[in-house]
N, C-alpha and C positions, 0 to 999 in steps of 0.2 A: 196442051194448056200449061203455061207457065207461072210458077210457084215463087208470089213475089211474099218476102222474108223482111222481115224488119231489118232496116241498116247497120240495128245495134247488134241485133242476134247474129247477123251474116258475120260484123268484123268480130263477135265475139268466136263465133264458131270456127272461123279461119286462123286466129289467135290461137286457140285452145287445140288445133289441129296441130300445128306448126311446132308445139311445141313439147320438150320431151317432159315435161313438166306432168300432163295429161298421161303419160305413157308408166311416166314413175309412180303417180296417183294411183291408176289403175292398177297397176301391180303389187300396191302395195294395198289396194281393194281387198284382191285378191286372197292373197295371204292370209289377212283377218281373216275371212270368210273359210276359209281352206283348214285355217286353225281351230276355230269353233267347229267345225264339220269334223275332224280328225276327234277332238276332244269329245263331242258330244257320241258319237261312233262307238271308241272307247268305252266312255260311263255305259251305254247301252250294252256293247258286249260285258262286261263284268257286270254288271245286274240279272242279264238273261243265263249269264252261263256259258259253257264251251260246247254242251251237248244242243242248246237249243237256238233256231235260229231268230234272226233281231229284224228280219223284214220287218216285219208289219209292229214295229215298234220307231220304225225309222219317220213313221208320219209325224213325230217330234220334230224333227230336223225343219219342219217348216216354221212352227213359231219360234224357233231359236234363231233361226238362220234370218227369218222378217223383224225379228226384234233387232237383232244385229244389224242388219241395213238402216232401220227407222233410225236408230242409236246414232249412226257413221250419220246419217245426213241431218240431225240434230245439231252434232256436232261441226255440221261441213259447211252446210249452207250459211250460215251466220255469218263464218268467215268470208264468202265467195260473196253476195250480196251486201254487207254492210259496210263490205269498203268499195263498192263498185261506184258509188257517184263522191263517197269522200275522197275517194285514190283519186278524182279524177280534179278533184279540189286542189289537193296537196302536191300534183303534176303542174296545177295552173292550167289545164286544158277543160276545165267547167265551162267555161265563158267562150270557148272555140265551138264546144258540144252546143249549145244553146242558139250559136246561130247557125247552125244548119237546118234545113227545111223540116224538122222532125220536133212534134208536137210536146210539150211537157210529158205527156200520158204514153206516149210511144217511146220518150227514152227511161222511161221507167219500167216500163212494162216490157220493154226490150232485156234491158237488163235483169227481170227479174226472173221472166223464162229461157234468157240464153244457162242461166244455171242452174234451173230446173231441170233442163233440156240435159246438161252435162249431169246433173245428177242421176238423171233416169237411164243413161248412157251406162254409170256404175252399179246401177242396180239390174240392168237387160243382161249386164258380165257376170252377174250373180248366178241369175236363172238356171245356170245346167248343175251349179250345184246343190240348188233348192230342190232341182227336179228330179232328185233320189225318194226327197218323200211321197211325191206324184206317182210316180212309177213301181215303185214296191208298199210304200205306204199304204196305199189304198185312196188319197184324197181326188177330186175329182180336177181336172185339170180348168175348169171356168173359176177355181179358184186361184189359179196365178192370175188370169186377167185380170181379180177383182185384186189382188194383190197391187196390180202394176196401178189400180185407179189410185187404190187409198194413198199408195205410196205418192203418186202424183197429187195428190191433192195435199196432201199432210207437206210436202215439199215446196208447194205454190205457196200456203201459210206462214210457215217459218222464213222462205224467200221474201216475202214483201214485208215482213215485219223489220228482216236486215236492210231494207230498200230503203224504208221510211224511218227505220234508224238513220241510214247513212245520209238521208234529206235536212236532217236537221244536224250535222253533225258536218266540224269541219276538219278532223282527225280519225283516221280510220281506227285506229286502237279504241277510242273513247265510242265508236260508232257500233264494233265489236258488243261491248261490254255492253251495251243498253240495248243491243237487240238481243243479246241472254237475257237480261235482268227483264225485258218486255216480254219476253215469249214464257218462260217461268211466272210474271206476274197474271197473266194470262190465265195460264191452268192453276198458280193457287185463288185467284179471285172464280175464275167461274167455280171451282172447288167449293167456296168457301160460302157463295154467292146459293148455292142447292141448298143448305138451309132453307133458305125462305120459297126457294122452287127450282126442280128439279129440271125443270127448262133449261137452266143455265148451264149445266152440262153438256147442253149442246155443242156450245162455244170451247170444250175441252178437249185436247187433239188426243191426251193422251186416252181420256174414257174411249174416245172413237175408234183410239186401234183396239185398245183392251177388248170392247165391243164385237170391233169385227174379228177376232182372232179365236175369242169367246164361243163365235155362232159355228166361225169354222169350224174348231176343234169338238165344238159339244153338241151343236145346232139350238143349244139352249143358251137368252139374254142374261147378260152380265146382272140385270137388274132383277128379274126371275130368279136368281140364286137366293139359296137360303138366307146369306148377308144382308139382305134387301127387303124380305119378307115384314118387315117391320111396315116397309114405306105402305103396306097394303091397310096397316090398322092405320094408321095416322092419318087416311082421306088423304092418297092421291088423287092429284087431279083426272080428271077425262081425258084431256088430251096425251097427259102421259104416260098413264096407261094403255092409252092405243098405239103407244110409240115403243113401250117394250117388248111389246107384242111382233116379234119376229124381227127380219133384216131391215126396219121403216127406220127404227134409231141409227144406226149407219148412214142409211140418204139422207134423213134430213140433217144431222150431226155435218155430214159430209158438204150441204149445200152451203149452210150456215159458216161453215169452215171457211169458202169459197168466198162467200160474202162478205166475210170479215176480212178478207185476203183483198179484195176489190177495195173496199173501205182505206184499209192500208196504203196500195196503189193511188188512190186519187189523191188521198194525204200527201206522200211521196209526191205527187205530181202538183199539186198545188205549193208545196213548199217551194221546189226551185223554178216557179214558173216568175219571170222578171216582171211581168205584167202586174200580178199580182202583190206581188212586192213593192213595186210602184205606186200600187194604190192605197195599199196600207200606210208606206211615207208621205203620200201625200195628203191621207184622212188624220194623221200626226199632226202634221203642218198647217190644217185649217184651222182659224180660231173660235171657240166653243161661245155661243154666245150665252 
């Protein structure tokens, strides 16, 4: 059975293969990752002491080492996607892209998971040193997998907000800077927005890691802690109360993520779609009677 790939992802993937660019990145993955590991090691043995051992203290090294990764593709993805259709503006090769047989929604969507795809590439290089806390730790190993999801989703997120930044934007620097200032405005409006209902939290990436990180490490909700005990005098709602209520606030937090992520994509994909645009100059140009 043959494994057909999107045209953008393939030349992306062949791109990002080719080049030492990829090689330097990753190594320099690395290192970060190597260097929080070594430091946090460290603080552990001088808190435990010389006489005792720091195994089963090292189940730290997972939320340190998963912050650290969220952090790096926080930071990465923005970059990699917000200039992926502006660069291709400011090359002059936008209008070469657009006639090829490849849908508005595929080269969007191409380009948003060819850098997913390399994201999750720098986080799969991670794994053998995350998997000190798995192994002596104590944590149960279907937590990396649920790891590798959030990661991938919380990744899909921040990539299509850089996508649909870089769709309305004809400068990748300026394309940059408004998919930070969109994905920040993001978490402080749903932040800000849980006053009047705590549903809106859903739409927050960063409650969603805090959440899942929350259940790993304690198996008890972010929102069940004593900080929150308030929301229970004040008449929460039903439904979100049902949603505190164990690992539910992760999937639906998670789906909702996804959605907004899709939302983003069609955006992106109707901005550089020529058709479209057409018909907006041409609903201009008719006279109003």
């Amino acid at each position: 059975m043959k494994i057909v790939l999107n045209p953008i992802m393939k030349k992306e993937f062949k791109v990002t293969a080719r080049s030492m660019k990829f090689a330097w990145g990753l190594m320099a993955y690395e290192a970060v990752l190597a260097f929080i590991f070594i430091m946090t090691v460290s603080m552990l043995s001088m808190g435990s002491g010389y006489n005792n051992h720091i195994f089963s203290e090292l189940i730290v090294l997972f939320p340190m080492m998963g912050i650290a990764q969220v952090s790096m593709v926080v930071l990465v993805i923005p970059v990699m996607t917000a200039s992926s259709i502006s660069g291709e503006k400011e090359r002059q090769t936008f209008d070469i892209m657009l006639t090829t047989c490849l849908s508005p929604m595929e080269i969007v969507s191409g380009k948003v998971f060819s850098a997913v795809v390399e994201v999750m590439l720098y986080v799969t290089a991670g794994i053998p040193i995350m998997a000190l806390a798995f192994v002596r730790g104590g944590l149960s190993w279907w937590l990396l997998f649920l790891f590798l999801i959030v990661i991938f989703v919380f990744a899909t997120f921040v990539g299509s907000i850089g996508v649909f930044c870089s769709s309305v934007s004809s400068k990748s620097v300026t394309s940059i800077m408004r998919a930070y200032g969109l994905y920040f405005a993001v978490c402080i409006f749903s932040t800000f927005a849980a006053i009047f209902s705590m549903l809106f939290m859903l739409l927050n990436p960063i409650v969603f890691l805090e959440e899942f990180f929350m259940l790993s490490m304690s198996g008890y909700s972010l929102f069940s802690s004593d900080q929150f005990l308030y929301l229970e005098e004040t008449g929460l709602g039903f439904l979100t109360k049902l949603l505190v209520h164990g690992p539910l606030w992760c999937i639906v937090s998670g789906v909702c993520l996804l959605g907004l992520s899709l939302f983003f994509i069609y955006l992106a994909a109707r901005n550089i779609d020529p058709l479209k645009k057409k018909d907006k100059k041409i609903r201009k140009k008719q006279p109003t009677m």
